[in-house]
ZADO-1210 file (C-alpha; in nm, 4 decimals, padded with zeros to 6 digits):
<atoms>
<atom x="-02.1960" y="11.0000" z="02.6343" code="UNK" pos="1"/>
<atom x="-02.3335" y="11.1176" z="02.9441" code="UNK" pos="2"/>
<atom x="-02.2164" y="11.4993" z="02.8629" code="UNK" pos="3"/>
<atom x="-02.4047" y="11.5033" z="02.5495" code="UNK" pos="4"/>
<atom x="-02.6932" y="11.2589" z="02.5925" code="UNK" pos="5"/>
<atom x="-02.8832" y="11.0810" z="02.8497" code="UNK" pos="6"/>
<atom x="-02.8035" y="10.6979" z="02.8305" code="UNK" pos="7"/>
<atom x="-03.0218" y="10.4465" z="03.0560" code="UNK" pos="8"/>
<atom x="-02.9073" y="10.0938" z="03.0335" code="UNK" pos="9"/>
<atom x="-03.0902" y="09.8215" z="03.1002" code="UNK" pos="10"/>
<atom x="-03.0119" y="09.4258" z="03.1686" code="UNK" pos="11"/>
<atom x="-02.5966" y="09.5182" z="03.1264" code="UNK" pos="12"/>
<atom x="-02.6052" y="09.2753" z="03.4554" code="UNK" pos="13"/>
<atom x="-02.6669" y="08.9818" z="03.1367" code="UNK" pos="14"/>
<atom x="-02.2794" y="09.0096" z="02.9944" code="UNK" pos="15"/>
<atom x="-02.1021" y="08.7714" z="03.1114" code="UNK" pos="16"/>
<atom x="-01.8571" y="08.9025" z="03.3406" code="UNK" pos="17"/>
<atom x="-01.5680" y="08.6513" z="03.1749" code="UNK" pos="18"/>
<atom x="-01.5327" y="08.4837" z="02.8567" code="UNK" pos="19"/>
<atom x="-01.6020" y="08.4848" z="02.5353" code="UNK" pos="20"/>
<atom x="-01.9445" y="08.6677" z="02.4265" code="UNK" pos="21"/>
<atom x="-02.0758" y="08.8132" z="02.0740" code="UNK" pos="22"/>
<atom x="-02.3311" y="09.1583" z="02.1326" code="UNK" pos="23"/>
<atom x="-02.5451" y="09.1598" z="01.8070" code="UNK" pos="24"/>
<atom x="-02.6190" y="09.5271" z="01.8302" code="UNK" pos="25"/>
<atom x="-02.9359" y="09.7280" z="01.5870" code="UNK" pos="26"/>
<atom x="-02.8173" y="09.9659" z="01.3962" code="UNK" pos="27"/>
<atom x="-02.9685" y="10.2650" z="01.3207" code="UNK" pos="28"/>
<atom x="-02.7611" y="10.5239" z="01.3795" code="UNK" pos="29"/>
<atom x="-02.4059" y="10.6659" z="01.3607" code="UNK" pos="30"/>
<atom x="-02.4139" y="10.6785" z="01.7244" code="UNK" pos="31"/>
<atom x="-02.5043" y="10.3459" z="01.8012" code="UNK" pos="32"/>
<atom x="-02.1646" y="10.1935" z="01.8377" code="UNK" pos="33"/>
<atom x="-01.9738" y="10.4396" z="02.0637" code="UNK" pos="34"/>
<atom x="-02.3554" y="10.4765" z="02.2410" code="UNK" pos="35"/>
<atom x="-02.2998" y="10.0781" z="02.3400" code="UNK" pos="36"/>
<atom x="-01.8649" y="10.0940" z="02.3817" code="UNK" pos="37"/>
<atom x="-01.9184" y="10.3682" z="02.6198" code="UNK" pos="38"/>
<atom x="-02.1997" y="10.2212" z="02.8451" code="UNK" pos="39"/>
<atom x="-02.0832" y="09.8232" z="02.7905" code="UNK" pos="40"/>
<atom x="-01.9537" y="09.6821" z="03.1308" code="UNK" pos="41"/>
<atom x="-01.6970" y="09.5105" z="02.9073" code="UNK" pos="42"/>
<atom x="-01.4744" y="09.6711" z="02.6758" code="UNK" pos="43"/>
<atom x="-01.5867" y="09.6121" z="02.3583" code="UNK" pos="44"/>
<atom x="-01.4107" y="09.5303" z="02.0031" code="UNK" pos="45"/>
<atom x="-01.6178" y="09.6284" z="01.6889" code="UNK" pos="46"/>
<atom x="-01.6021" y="09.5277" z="01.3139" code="UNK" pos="47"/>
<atom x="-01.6098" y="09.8827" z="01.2111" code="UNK" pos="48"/>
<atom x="-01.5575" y="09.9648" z="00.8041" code="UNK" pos="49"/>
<atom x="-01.2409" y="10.0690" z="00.6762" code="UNK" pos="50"/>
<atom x="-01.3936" y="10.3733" z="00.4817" code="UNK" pos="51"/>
<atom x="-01.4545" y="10.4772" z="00.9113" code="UNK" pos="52"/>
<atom x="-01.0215" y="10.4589" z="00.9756" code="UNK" pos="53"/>
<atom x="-00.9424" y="10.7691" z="00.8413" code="UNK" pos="54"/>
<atom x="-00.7221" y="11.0935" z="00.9493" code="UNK" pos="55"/>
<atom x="-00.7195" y="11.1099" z="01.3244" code="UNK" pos="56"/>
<atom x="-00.9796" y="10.8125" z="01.3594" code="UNK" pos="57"/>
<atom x="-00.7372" y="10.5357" z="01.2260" code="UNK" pos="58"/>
<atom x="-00.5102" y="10.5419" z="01.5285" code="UNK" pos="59"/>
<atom x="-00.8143" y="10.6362" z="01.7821" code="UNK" pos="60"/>
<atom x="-01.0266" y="10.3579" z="01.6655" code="UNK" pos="61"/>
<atom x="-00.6975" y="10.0931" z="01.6497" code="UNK" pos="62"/>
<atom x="-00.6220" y="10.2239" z="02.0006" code="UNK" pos="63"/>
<atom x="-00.9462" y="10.1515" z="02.1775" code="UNK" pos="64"/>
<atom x="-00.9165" y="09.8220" z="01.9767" code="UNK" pos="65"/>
<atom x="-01.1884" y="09.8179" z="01.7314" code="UNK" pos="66"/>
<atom x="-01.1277" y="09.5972" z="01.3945" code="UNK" pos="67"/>
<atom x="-01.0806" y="09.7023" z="01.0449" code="UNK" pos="68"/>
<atom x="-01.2845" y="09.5225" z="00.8038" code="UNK" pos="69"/>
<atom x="-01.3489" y="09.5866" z="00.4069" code="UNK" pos="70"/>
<atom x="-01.6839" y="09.5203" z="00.3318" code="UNK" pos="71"/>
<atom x="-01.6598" y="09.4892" z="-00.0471" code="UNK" pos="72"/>
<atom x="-01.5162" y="09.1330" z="-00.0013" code="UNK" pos="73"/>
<atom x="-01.4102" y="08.8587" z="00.2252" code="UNK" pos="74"/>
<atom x="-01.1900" y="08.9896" z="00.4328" code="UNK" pos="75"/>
<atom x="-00.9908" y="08.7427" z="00.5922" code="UNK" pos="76"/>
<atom x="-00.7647" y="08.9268" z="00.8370" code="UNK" pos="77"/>
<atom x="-01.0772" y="09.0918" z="00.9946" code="UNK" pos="78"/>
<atom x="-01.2090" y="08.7168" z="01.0066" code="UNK" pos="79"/>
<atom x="-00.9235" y="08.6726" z="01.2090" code="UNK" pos="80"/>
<atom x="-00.8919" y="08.9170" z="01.3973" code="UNK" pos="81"/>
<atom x="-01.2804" y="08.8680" z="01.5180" code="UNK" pos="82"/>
<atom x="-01.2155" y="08.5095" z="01.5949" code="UNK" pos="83"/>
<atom x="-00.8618" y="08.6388" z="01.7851" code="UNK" pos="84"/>
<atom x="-01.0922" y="08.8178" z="02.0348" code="UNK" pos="85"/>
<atom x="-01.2976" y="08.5622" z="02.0806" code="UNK" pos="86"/>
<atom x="-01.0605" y="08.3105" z="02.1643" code="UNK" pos="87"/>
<atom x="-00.8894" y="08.5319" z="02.4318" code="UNK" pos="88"/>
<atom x="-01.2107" y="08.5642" z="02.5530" code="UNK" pos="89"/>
<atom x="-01.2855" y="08.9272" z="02.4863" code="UNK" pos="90"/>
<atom x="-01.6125" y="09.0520" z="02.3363" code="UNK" pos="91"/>
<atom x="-01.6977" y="09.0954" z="01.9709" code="UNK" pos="92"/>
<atom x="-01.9517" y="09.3766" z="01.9106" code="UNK" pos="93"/>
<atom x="-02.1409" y="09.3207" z="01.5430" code="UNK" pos="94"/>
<atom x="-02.4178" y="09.5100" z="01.3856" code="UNK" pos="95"/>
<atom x="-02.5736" y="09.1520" z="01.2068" code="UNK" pos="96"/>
<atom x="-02.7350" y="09.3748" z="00.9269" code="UNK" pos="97"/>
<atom x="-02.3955" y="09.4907" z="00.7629" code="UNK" pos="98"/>
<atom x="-02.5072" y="09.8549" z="00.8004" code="UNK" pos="99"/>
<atom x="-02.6849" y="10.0963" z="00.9032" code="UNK" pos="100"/>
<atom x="-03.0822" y="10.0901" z="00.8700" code="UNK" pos="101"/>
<atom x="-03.4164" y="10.0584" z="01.0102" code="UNK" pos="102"/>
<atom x="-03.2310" y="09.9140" z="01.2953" code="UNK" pos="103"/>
<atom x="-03.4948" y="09.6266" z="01.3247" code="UNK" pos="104"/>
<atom x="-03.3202" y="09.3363" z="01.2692" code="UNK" pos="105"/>
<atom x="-03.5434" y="09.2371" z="00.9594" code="UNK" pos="106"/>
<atom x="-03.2331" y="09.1733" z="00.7242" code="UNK" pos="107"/>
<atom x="-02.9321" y="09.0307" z="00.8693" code="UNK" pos="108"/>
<atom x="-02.6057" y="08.8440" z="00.7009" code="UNK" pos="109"/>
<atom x="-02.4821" y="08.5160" z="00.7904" code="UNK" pos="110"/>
<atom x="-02.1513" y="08.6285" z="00.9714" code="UNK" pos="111"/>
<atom x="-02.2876" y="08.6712" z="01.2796" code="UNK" pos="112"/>
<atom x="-02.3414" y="08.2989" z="01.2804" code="UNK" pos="113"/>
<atom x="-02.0171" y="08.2280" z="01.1070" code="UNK" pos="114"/>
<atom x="-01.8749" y="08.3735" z="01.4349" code="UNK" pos="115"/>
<atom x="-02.1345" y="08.2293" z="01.6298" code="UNK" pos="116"/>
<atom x="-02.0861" y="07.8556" z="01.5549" code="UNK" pos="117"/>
<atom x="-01.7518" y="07.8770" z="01.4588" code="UNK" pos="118"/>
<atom x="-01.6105" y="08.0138" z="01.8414" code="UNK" pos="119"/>
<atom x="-01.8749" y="07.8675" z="02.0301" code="UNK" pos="120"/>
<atom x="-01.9884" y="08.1752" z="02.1917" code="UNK" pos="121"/>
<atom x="-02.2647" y="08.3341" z="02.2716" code="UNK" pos="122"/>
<atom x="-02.4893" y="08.6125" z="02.1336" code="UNK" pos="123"/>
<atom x="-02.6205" y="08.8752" z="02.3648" code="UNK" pos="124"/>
<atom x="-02.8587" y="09.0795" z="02.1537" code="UNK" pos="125"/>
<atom x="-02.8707" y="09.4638" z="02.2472" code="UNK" pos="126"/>
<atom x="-03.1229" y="09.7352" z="02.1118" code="UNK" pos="127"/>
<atom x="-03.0296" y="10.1032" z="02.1220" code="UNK" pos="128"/>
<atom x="-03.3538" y="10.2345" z="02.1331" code="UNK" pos="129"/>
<atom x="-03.4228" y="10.6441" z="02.0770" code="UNK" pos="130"/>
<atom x="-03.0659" y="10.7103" z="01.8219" code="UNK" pos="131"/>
<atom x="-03.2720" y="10.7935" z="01.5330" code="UNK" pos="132"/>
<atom x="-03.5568" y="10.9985" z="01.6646" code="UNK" pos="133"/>
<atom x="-03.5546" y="11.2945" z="01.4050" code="UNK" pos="134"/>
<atom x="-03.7072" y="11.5871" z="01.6228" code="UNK" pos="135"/>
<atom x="-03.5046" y="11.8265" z="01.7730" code="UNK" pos="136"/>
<atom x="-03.1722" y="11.8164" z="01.6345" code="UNK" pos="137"/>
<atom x="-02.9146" y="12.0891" z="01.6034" code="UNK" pos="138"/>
<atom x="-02.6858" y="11.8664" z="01.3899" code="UNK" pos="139"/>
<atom x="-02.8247" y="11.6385" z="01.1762" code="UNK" pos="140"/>
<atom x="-02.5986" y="11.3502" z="01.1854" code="UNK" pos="141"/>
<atom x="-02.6711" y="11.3223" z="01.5376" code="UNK" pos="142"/>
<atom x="-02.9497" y="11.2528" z="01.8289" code="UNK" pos="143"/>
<atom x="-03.0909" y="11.5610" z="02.0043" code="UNK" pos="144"/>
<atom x="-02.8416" y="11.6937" z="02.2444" code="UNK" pos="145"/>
<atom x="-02.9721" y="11.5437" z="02.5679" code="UNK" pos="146"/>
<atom x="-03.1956" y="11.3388" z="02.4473" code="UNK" pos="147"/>
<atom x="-03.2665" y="10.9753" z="02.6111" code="UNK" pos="148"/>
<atom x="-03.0752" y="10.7044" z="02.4498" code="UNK" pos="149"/>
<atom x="-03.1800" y="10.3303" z="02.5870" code="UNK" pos="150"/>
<atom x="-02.8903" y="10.0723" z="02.5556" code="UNK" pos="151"/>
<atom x="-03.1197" y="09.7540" z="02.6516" code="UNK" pos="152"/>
<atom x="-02.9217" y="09.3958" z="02.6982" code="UNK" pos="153"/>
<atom x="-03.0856" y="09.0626" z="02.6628" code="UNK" pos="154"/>
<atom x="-03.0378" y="08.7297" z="02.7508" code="UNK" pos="155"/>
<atom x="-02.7748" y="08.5495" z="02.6029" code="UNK" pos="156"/>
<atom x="-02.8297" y="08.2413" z="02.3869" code="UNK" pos="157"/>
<atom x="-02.6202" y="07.9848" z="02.1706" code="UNK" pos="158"/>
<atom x="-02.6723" y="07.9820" z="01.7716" code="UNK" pos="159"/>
<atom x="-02.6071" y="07.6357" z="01.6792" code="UNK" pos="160"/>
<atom x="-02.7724" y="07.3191" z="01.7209" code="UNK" pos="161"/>
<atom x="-02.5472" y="07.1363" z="01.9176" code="UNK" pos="162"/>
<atom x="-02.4191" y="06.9508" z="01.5838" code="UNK" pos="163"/>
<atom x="-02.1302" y="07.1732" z="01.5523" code="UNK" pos="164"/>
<atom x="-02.1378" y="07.1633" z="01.1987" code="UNK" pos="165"/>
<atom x="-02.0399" y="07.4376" z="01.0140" code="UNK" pos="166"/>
<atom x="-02.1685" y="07.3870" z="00.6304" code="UNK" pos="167"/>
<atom x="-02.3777" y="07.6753" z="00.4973" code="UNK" pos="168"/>
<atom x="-02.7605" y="07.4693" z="00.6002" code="UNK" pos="169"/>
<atom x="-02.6209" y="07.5086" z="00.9188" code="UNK" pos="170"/>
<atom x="-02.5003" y="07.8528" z="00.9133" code="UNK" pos="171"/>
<atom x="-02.8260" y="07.9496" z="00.7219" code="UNK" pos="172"/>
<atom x="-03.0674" y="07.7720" z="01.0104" code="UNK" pos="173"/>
<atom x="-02.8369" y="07.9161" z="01.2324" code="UNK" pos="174"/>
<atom x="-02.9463" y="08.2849" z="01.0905" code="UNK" pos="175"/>
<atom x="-03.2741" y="08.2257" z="01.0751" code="UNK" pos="176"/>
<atom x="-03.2806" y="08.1217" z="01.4432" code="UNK" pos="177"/>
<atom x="-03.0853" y="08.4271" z="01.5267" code="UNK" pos="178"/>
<atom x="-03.2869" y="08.6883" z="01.3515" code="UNK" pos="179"/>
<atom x="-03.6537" y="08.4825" z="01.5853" code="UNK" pos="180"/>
<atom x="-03.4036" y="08.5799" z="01.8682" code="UNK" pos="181"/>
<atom x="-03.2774" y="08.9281" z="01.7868" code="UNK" pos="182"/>
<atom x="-03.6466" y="09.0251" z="01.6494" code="UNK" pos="183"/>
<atom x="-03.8200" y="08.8862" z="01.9831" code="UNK" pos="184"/>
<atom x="-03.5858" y="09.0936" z="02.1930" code="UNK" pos="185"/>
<atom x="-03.5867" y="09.4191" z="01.9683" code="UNK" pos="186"/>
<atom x="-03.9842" y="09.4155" z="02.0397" code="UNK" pos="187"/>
<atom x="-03.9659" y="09.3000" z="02.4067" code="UNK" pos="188"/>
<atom x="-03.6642" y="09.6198" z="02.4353" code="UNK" pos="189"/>
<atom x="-03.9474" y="09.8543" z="02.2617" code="UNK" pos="190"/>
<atom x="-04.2323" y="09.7564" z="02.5287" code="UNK" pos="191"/>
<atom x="-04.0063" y="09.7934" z="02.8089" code="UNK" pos="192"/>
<atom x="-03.8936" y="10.1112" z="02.6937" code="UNK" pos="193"/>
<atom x="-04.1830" y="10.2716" z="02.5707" code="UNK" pos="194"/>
<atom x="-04.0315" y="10.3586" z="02.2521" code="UNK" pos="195"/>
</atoms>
């Protein structure tokens, strides 16, 4: 990452050092997931779509650990999986909006707090900040070559109420308090950053 662009992170000091955690990453951009595994302090373990485990990919991507999931239904071993990490205390990296977009936050699904209430971990929101700026690129699929990519951490918070219940008013209050978080710290990431 460092070869090719010019990541500054900010608040990585916030991660836990042990224990479970959940980093509800924006997503914006192709780059935005390797931007955050390579600059984490923890390794990370992503629910990354199947259509991405092709050719040479499947066995890189299973090798660093990331997590298969197929998006066009409920996939139950990726459920698994996800919660696996979780309880051996590892870190689950999710991008709450299901896919790539404005990278705002404005439209996120509920399984970020399925995994949320469910483990009883925390979310740590991140922003990657400066992936989709659209001057200056050589390859289109791609930042500017040495461009400035900020990977800003946040504070981590729990999503449920305390109640522990998991029926879907909870894990739709749960959402809605997630996106006030994940929103607040997307615009408090920009006016740090400048961007």
């Amino acid at each position: 990452m460092n070869t090719l662009w010019r990541p500054r992170v900010l608040g990585a000091w916030r991660v836990p050092a042990t224990g479970p955690v959940i980093l509800a990453v924006n997503h914006a951009h192709n780059i935005d997931g390797p931007m955050l595994m390579g600059t984490a302090p923890r390794p990370v373990h992503f629910l990354i779509k199947k259509e991405a485990f092709i050719g040479p990919l499947d066995p890189f991507l299973t090798g660093i650990g990331q997590l298969k999931v197929d998006r066009t239904s409920a996939d139950r071993a990726a459920v698994t999986s996800a919660l696996g990490v979780l309880e051996d205390g590892g870190v689950l990296g999710i991008f709450p909006e299901g896919t790539r977009g404005g990278g705002d936050f404005s439209s996120i699904r509920a399984g970020l707090a399925y995994f949320a209430v469910r483990s009883g971990a925390p979310i740590l929101p991140v922003a990657v900040l400066g992936s989709s700026e659209r001057t200056g690129r050589l390859i289109r699929a791609l930042p500017p070559l040495r461009s400035r990519v900020d990977i800003v951490f946040g504070d981590p918070f729990a999503a449920g109420d305390g109640s522990g219940l998991r029926t879907r008013k909870a894990l739709d209050e749960a959402t809605v308090r997630i996106q006030e978080r994940l929103t607040a710290h997307l615009e408090n990431a920009r006016r740090l950053t400048g961007r």
